[in-house]
C-alpha positions as CSV (number, residue, x, y, z in Angstrom):
1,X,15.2,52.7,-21.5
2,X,14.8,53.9,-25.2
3,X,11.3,52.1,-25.4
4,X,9.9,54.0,-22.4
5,X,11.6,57.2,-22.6
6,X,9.2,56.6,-26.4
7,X,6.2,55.8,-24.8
8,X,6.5,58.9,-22.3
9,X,7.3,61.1,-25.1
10,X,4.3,59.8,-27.1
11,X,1.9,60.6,-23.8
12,X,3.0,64.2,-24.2
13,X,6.1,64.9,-21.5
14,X,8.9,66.9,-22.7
15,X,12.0,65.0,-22.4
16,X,15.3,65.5,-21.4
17,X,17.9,63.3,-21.7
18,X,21.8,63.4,-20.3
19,X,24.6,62.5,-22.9
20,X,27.1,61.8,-20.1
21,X,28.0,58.4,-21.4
22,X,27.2,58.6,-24.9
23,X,24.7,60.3,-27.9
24,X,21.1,60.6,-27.0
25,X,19.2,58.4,-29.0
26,X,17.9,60.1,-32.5
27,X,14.5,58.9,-32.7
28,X,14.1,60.5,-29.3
29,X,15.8,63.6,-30.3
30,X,13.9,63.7,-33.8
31,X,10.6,63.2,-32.3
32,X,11.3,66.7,-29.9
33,X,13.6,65.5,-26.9
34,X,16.5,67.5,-25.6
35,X,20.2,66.4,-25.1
36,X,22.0,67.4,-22.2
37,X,25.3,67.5,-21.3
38,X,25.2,65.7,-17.7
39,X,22.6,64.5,-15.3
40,X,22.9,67.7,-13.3
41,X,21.2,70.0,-16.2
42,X,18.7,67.5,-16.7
43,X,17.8,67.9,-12.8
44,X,17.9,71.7,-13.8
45,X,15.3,71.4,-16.4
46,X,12.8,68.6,-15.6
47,X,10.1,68.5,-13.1
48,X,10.3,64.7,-12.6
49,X,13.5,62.8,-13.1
50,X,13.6,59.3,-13.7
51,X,16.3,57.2,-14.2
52,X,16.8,54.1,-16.3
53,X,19.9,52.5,-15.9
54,X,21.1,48.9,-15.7
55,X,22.5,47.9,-12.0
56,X,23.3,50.1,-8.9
57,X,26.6,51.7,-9.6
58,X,25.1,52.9,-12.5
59,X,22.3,54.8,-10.6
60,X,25.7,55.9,-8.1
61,X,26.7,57.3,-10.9
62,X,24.1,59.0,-12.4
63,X,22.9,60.8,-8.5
64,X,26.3,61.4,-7.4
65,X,28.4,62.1,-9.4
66,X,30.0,65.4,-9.2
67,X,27.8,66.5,-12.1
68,X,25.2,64.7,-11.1
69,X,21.1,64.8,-10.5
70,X,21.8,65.3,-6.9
71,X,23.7,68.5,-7.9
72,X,21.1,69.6,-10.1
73,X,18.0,69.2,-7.8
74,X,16.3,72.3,-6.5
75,X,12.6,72.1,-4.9
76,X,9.8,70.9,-6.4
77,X,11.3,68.3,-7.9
78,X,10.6,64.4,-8.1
């Protein structure tokens, strides 16, 4: 996902990213992107979320975990 979290970041969005399962990735973080702790602040912060992840218990993961987007969502956001 590092290539087009890079090419939404070069079109102007604001990104933030969720270190749940590792480091953020530097160049992102160099060129203005925020780190998170979990999935569920990212869901607090962004607008849109969008998640790029390999397979389905990945994207399980990612929703529902207990800190999770799901957990983080509020309205207004996609």
């Amino acid at each position: 996902g590092q290539p087009m979290a890079a090419n939404l970041q070069k079109a102007g969005h604001q990104l933030f990213l969720s270190e749940h399962h590792g480091k953020a990735p530097q160049a992102l973080i160099d060129a203005g992107a925020v780190a998170l702790a979990n999935p569920q602040q990212v869901a607090q912060e962004a607008e849109f979320i969008i998640v790029m992840v390999p397979d389905t218990p990945q994207v399980d993961d990612v929703l529902f975990r207990t800190d999770g987007v799901a957990a983080g969502l509020s309205p207004n956001k996609v």
